[in-house]
N, C-alpha and C positions, 0 to 999 in steps of 0.2 A: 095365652101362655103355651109354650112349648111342652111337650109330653112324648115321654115313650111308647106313644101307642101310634105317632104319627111317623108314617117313613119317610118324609123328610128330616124329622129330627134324629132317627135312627141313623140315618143316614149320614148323617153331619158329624157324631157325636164318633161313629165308627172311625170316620176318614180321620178324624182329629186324633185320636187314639192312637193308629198306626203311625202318628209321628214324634210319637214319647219315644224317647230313647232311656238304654238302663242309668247314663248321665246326664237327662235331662236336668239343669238348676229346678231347683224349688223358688218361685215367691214368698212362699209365709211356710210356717208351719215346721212338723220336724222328719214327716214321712219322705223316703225315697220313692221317686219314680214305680217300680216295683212294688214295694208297700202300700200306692195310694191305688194301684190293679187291684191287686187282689183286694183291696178293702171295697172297692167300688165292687166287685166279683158278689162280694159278704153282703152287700147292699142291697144287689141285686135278686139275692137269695131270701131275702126278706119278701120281696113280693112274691115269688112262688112258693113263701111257707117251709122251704127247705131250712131254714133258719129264722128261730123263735125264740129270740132274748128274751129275760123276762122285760116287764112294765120295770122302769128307774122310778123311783119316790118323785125324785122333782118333777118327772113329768106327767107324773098320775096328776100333781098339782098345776103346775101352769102350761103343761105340753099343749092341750087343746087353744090356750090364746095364740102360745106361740106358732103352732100349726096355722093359726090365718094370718099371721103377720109374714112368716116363711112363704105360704103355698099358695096366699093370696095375690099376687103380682108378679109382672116379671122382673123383679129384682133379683140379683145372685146373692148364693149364700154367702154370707160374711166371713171372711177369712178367721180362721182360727176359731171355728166352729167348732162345740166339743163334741165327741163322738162317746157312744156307749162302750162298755169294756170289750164285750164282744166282737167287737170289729175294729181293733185294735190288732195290728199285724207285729210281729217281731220278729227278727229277721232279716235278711233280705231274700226274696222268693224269687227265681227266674221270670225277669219281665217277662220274655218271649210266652214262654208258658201260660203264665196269667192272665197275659191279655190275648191269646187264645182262649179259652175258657173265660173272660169277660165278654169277648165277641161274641161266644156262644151262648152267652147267657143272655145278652140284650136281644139275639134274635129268637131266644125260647120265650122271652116276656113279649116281645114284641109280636111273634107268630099267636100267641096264646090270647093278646089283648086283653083288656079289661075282665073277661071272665076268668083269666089266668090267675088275677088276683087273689092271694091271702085272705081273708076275715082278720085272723088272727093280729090284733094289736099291733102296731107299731110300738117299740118301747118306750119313745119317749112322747111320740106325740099320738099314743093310742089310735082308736078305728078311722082307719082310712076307709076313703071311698075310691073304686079303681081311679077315675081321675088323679084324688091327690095324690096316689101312690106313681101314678103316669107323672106328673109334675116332679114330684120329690126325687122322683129317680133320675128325670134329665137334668133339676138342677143339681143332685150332687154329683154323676158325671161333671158336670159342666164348671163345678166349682171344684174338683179337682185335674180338670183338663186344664182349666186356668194357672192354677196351680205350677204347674211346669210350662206353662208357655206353648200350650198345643190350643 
């Protein structure tokens, strides 16, 4: 499985990024281009601990099955995946921006690796281990580079 700790996949995930544009179509879902940066940005900030939603109820309850059906395979996330309130964008935010500051963010987790990691609780699929947190993060990059067709 691909992860953000490998520089091929940083690599990949980067170049794909710089071809979002601010009118990229959407596939599914109701985020713009712009919206679905910074949200991946919010994501990203989860692993370094800068941001610390609390635990959601549902996934104090079945987060951890769903956590090996998600992080155990290389399947992509399912479209129209729910996200926690916190990383919920409103707005529209200057792509350009964002996805500076998203670059920079994947190369501070990715410079930092595995001991860059959080402890602190994922919210909805509680303790990760750096691995799953390296997995979770390329595939939601990658399920919302999908997303627009990058």
């Amino acid at each position: 499985m691909k992860d953000l700790f490998e520089p091929a996949a940083v690599a990949e995930v980067k170049e794909r990024l710089r071809h979002l544009r601010p009118d990229s179509p959407r596939q599914w879902g109701t985020m713009n281009a712009s919206q679905a940066v910074e949200h991946c940005a919010r994501g990203l900030e989860l692993v370094t601990g800068a941001r610390r939603p609390p635990r959601v109820l549902i996934g104090r309850l079945i987060g951890p099955a769903i956590r090996r059906l998600a992080l155990g395979n290389d399947a992509p996330m399912r479209r129209n995946s729910p996200t926690v309130p916190d990383m919920v964008v409103a707005g529209t935010p200057d792509l350009h921006v964002e996805r500076e500051r998203l670059l920079s963010l994947i190369d501070q987790v990715a410079a930092a690796g595995p001991a860059g990691c959080t402890t602190h609780p994922h919210s909805f699929f509680g303790r990760l281990t750096p691995k799953e947190w390296g997995v979770l993060m390329y595939k939601h990059l990658d399920h919302h580079l999908r997303q627009f067709g990058a």
